[in-house]
N, C-alpha and C positions, 0 to 999 in steps of 0.2 A: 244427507244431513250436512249442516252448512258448515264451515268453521269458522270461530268467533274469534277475530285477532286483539288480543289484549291491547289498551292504550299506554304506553309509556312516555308517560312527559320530560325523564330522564333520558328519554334516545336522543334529544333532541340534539341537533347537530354532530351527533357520534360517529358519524365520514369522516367528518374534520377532523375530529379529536383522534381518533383512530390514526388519521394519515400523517398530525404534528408528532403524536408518540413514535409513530413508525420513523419519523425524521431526525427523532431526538435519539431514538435507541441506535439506529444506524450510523448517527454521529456518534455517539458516545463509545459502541464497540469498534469505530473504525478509530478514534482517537486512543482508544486503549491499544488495540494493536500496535498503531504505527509508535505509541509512549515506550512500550516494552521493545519492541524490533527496534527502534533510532536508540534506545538507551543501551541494547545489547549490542548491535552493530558497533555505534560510538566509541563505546568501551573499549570492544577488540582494535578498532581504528586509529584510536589516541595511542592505546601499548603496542601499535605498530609502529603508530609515526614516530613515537620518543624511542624504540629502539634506533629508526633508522638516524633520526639525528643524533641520539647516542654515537651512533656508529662513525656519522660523520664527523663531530668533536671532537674522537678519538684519532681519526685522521690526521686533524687537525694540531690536535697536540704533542702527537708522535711527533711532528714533523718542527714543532717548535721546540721541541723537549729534549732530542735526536741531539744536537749539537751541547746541549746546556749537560748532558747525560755522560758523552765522551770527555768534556771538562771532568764532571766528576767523576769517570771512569781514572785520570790523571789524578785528578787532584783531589780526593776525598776530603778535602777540607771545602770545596765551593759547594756554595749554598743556592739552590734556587729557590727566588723569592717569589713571592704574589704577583708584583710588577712583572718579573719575566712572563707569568702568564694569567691574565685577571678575566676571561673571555670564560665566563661559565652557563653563560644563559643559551638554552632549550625554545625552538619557535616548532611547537607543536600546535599543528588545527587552526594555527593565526591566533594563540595563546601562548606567551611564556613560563617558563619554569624554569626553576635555578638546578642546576647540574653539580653533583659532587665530582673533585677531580684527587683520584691519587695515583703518585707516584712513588715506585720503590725501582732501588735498583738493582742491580744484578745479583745480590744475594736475600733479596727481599726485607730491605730496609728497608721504611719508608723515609724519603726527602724532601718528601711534599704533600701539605694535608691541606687541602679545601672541601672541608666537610664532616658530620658526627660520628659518623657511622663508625663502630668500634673497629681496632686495628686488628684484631683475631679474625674477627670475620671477612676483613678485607682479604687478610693473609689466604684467606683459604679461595680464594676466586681469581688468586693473581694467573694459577697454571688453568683455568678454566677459558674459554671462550664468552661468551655472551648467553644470555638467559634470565630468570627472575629466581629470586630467593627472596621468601619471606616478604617483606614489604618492599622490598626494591629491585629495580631492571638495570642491567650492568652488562659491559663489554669490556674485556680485559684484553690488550693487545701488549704482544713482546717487542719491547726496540731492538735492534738490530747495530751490528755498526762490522761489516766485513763479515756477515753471516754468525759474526759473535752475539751474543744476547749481551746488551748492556744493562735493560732497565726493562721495567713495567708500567703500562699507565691503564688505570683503571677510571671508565668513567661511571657515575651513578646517578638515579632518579629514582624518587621516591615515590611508589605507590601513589601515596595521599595526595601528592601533586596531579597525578596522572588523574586519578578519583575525579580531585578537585573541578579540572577543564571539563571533566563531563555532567559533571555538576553544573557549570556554566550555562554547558550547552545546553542541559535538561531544560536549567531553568528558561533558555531564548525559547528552546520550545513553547515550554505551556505556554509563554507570553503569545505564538502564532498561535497557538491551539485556541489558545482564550479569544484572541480575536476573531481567529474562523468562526469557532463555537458561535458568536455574536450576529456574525453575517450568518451562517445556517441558521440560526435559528431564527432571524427573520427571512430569510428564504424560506421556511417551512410553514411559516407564519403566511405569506403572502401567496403558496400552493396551497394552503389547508383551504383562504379563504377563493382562491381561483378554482379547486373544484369543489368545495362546501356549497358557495353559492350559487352555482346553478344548477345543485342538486336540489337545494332549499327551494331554488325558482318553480324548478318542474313540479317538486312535490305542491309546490303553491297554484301551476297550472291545474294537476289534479284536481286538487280541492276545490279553485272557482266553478272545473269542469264539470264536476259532482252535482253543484247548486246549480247554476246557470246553461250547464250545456256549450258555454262558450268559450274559445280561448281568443285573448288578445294580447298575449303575448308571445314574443319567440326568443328562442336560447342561439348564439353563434358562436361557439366555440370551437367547432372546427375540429373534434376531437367524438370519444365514446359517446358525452354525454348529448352531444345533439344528434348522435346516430340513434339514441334515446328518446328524446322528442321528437324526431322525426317518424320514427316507432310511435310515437302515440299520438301522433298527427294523425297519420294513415289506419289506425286502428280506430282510432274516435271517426273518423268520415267513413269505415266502412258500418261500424254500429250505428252511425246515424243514415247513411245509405240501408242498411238494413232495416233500422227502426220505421226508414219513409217507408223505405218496399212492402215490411210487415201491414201499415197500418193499409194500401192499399191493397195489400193482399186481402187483408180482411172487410173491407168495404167490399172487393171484388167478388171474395166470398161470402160474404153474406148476398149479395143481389143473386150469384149462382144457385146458392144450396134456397134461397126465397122463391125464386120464377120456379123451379119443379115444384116448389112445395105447395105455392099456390098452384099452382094445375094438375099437382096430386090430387090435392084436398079440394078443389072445382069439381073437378072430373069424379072423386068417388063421391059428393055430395049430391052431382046430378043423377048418377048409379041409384046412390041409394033415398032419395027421394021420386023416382020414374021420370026425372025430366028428357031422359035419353034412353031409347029402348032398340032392340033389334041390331040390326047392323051399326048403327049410333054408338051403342052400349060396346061392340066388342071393337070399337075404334079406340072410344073411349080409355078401354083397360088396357089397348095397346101403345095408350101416350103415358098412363100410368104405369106398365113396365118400365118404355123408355126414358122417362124421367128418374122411375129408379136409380136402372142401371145408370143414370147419369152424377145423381147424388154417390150412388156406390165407390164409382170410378174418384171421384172428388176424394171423398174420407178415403179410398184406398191408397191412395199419391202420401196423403198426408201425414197418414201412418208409417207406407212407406218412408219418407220422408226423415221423418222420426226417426225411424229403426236404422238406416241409413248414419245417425250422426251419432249412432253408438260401434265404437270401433269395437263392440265384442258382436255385432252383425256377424255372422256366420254366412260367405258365401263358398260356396260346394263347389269348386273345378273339378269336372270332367272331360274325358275330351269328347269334343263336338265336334260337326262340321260346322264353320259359319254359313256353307249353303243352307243348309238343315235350318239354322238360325234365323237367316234373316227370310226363310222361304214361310217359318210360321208368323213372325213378325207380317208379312206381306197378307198372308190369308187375315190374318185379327183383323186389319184396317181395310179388308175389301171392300165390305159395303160402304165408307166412306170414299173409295176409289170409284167405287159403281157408279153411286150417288152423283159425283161432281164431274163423271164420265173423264177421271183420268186414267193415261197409262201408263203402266210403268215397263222400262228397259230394267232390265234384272239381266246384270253383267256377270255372271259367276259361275265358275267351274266347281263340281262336286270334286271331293279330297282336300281339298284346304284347312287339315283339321289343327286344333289348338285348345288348352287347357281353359272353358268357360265357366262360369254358371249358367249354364242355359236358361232357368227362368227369369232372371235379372238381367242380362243380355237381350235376350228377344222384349222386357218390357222398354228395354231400352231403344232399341230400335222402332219399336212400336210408335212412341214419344214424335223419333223425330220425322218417321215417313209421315205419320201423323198429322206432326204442325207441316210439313212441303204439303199435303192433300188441301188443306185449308186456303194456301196461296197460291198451288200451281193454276196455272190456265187449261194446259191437255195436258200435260206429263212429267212424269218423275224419272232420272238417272238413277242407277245405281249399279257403280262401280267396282271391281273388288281384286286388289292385287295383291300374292303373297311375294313376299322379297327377304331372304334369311328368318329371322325368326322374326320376322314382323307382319301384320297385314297390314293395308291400306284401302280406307272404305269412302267414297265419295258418292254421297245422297243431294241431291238437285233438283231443284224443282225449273218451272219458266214461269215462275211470278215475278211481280214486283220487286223484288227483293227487299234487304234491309233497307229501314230510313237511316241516315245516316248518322253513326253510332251508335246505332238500334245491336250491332251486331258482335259490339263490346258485352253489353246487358243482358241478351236471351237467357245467359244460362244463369241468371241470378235467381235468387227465392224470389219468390212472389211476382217476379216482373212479366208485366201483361202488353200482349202487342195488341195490334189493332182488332185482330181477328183472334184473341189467344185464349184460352181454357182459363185457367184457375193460375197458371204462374209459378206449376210446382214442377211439370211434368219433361224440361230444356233442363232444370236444374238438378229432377233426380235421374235424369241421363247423363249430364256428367259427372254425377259421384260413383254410379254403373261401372262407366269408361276408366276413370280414376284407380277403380278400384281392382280393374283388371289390369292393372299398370298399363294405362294407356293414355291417348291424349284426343282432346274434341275440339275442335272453334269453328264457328261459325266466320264466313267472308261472304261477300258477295262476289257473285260468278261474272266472272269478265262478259259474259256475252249478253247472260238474262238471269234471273232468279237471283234463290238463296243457295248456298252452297254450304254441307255440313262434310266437313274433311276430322277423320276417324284413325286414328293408328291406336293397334290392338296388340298386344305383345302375344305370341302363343305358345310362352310358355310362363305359368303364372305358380308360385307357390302352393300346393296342397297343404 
């Protein structure tokens, strides 16, 4: 029962569209990722860098503040003012931000404010080192003056500043993202339509192929898709090699199963109207066997044949000898050996056993000493070597041999040689051989004839 494929005028171009979403979604979760990672990284990286130039400020102003500190150590009346030290800006990421500066001195007064932040909670970070609190990142270092503690300097950054540069940075992002975004998506644009369209093509070879039978066009791309078309190159020339072979097959068969039929139906109408009596009459019924068994042998191949191209064919391994095998094979085709007065060399030692189907094997053999009797002159070879788990069988006749390129075709359906049967009986020999995991080809023989070279596996799955 066939199956019927629905028509969807909606599929149309759905590769494409398939492979621009696949482009779009892969941008968009690869842009989300790297958003959240650069924004978290960022973040840690900016409250890295503003501790460290925190840290370095602080250096710095110890070291201007150190002598202004010892004055006021003396003279608690002097005053440091702005001008003594006005150097508060922060170069974080290649971004500025303003720095709060306090100082206190040795009893933790403050002397010096550049900046909001209330003085309770300054007080409380002067004996502390460096760290964040709350909204801000701070380093507090002790001055020194002969290992005495003179003073305090505290440097500050606020959060919201810190925030702020990654804000900046976020936003330089989307401005690249936006742009990538732009170029992908005409990138994905311009692959949707480099493999859309020469799917559209093929599918469009098809369809002319359907109507016409003919292709005139070809696909180069250099990729799957023409490993595709060349795929259906080579399948449309074997269906149309098959469709020629068929139709001569059947011309060849019909003149086959016609010539007995009329000399069936000759020969029993002279029978049975008295035209032929006596010795006549039992000649007669013996060309009316022969022809029989001639039509028999034809519908038997064909069947065979058939049954052969259903992989639930049931063949039986047992083990045989191939002497055994090819010794009945030799008796079936004597009278045609008698007949054309050949001989045959029958090269082969008893014991060379292996897992067969003996009646599928021997018809196969049958087949091909069959067609060598047809072309030998006086004799047939046959060869037979075992070598690990393989045999090797060489069948030879001293005919003519192949025409050239005749010897590609023998084992095709339906192909008929000069001198050939019906065109079924080279091709259901090698599905025989095949199917014993083996291998068959015909060559022509360096010296004379045809040459049929056989390897036979002998050991075959039960």
């Amino acid at each position: 029962m066939g199956i019927k494929l629905k028509k969807n005028k909606n599929n149309k171009g759905k590769i494409g569209k398939k492979i621009f979403l696949s482009y779009i979604i892969v941008i968009l979760i690869t842009f989300v990722i790297i958003g959240i990672s650069f924004s978290k990284i960022s973040e840690s990286y900016i409250l890295d860098s503003t501790k460290k130039e925190i840290s370095l400020k602080v250096d710095k102003i110890t070291k201007v503040v150190k002598p202004l500190l010892i004055k006021y150590d003396k003279d608690p009346s002097f005053k440091i003012s702005r001008e003594d030290y006005n150097q508060t800006r922060l170069r974080v990421g290649g971004f500025g931000i303003d720095s709060q500066i306090y100082i206190y001195n040795v009893n933790k007064d403050n002397i010096f404010k550049l900046g909001n932040v209330p003085d309770n909670k300054i007080r409380k970070l002067v004996t502390k080192t460096s760290g964040r609190s709350g909204d801000i990142v701070y380093e507090a270092r002790k001055v020194t003056n002969n290992e005495k503690i003179i003073g305090y300097v505290i440097v500050i950054a606020k959060i919201e500043d810190v925030k702020a540069i990654n804000k900046s940075a976020r936003r330089i992002l989307i401005i690249a993202l936006g742009i990538s975004s732009i170029f992908s998506i005409l990138l994905s644009v311009f692959m949707q339509n480099k493999i859309g369209k020469p799917i559209s093509k093929l599918k469009n070879i098809i369809s002319k192929y359907k109507i016409s039978n003919k292709i005139d066009q070809t696909i180069n791309t250099g990729d799957e898709i023409e490993d595709l078309y060349n795929a259906f190159i080579e399948l449309t020339n074997k269906i149309n090699s098959f469709s020629q072979n068929q139709k001569s097959f059947f011309q060849n068969a019909s003149h086959e199963l016609k010539t007995p039929l009329m000399s069936i139906q000759g020969y029993a109408e002279a029978i049975k109207d008295g035209v032929v009596k006596d010795k006549e009459k039992e000649e007669s019924l013996d060309i009316i066997i022969s022809e029989s068994q001639r039509l028999k042998k034809i519908v038997e191949e064909m069947i065979m044949m058939t049954k052969l191209d259903d992989v639930s064919e049931i063949f039986t391994y047992k083990k045989e000898d191939i002497y055994d095998i090819l010794a009945d094979s030799l008796n079936s085709v004597q009278p045609v050996l008698d007949k054309n007065d050949i001989v045959v060399n029958f090269n082969c030692e008893k014991g060379s056993s292996g897992e067969f189907d003996r009646d599928k094997l021997t018809r196969a053999f049958i087949n091909i000493i069959g067609n060598c009797a047809r072309y030998a002159r006086t004799k047939i070879d046959i060869n037979v070597n075992i070598s690990g788990e393989f045999c090797y069988i060489d069948i030879l006749d001293d005919g003519l041999g192949f025409k050239i390129g005749e010897e590609k075709n023998v084992f095709d359906r339906f192909y008929k040689g000069e001198k050939g049967g019906s065109g079924i009986g080279l091709a259901l020999t090698k599905v025989i051989i095949e199917r014993h995991n083996g291998e068959i080809k015909a060559i022509n023989n360096i010296n004379y004839g045809a040459l049929f070279k056989i390897i036979l596996s002998l050991k075959n799955n039960i």
